[in-house]
C-alpha positions in Angstrom: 0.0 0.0 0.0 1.4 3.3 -0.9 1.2 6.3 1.1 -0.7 9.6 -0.2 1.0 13.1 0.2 -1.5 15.1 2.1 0.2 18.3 1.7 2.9 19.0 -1.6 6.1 19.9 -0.4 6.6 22.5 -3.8 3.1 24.0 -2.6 4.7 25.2 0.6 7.8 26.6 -1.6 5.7 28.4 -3.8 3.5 30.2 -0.8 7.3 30.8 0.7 8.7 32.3 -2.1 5.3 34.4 -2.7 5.8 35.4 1.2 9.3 36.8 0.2 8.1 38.3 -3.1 5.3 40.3 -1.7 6.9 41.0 1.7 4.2 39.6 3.8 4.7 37.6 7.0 1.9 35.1 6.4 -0.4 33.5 3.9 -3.0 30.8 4.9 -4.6 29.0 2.0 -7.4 25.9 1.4 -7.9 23.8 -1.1 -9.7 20.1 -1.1 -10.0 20.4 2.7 -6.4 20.6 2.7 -5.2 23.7 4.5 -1.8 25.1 4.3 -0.5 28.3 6.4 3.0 29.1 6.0 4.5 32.2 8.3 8.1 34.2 8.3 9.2 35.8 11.2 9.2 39.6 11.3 11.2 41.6 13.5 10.0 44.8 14.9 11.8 47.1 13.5 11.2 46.0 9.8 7.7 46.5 10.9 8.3 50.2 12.4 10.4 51.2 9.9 8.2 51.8 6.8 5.3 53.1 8.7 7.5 55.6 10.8 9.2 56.6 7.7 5.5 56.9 5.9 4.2 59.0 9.1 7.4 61.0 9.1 5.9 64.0 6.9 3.6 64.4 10.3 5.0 67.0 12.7 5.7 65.8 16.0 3.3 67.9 17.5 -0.1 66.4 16.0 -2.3 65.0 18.4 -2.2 61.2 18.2 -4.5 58.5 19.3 -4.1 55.6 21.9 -2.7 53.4 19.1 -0.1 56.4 18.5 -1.4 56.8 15.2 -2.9 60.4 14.0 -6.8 61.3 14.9 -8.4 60.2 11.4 -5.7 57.5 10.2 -7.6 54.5 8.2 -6.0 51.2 8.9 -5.7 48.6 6.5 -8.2 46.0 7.5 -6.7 43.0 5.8 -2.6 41.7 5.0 -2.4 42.3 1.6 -1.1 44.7 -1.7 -2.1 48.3 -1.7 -3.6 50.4 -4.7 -4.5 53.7 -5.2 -6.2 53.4 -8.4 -8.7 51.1 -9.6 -6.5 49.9 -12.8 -2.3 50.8 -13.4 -3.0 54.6 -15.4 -6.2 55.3 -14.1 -6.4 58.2 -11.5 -5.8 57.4 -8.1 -9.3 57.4 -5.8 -8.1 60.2 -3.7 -5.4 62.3 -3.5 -3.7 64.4 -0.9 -6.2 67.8 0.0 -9.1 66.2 -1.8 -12.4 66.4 -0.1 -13.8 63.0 0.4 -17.3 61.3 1.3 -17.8 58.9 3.8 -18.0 55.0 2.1 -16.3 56.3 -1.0 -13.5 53.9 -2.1 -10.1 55.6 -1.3 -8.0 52.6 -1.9 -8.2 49.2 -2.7 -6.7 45.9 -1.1 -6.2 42.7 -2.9 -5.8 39.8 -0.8 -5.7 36.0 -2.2 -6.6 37.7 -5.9 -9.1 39.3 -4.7 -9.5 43.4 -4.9 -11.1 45.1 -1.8 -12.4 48.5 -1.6 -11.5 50.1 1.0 -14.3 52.8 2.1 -13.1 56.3 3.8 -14.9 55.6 7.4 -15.8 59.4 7.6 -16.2 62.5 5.3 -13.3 64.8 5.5 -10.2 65.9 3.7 -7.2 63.1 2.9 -4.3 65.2 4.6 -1.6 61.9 3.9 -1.3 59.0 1.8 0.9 56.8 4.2 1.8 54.3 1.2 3.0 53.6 -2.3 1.0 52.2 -5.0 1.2 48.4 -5.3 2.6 48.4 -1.7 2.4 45.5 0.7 0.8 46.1 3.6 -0.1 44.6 7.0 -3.2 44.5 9.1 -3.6 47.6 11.1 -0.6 49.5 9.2 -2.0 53.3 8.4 -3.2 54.1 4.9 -4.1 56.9 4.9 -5.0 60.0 7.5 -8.2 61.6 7.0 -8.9 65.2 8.8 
């Protein structure tokens, strides 16, 4: 009796070579019940880094909320790649000192192939755009500030 491979060892290499590619620290996927999640470690400061470099343009003064972040920064609510525009030479959805409604898309997040619009959670005006286009981001990591 031969023994079935439940999981393909060149599956795992591909998600871990698509963890390094993207810069991610995780991907979890399913397929025929079979589930594979495959994880990197990430230290701290490569985490800090980009989003105090990205928040830099802030002055020191701003008042800040309890997660440190600035009042009106929109989180990213998923891991995943960053747009600002719905297609690659379209205009982006918002752009810095644009007046914006609340629910209208400001950017998008695609995740596992799929593209999520991410709504502005208020009305205001975008005062920073915390990332570049076709960016990877992390859950929780600032978008965008909204005042």
């Amino acid at each position: 009796m031969t023994r079935k491979k439940i999981i393909d060892p060149d599956v795992i290499r591909e998600l871990a070579d698509l963890l390094s590619e993207t810069g991610l620290s995780e991907i979890e996927v399913e397929n025929a019940g079979n589930r594979v999640r495959v994880a990197r470690p990430v230290s701290p400061a490569a985490v800090a880094a980009p989003v105090a470099a990205a928040a830099a343009p802030l002055p020191e003064t701003a008042p800040r909320q309890e997660d440190g972040q600035p009042p009106g920064t929109v989180p990213s609510p998923m891991v995943g790649t960053a747009y600002l525009s719905p297609e690659p030479g379209a205009p982006p959805f918002v752009k810095v000192g644009e007046r914006i409604n609340e629910g209208q898309t400001c950017i998008i997040v695609e995740a596992m192939k799929t593209m999520n619009h991410i709504p502005a959670p208020r009305a205001g005006t975008v005062s920073a755009i915390l990332i570049e286009d076709g960016q990877p981001v992390e859950y929780g990591q600032p978008l965008l500030v909204i005042e």
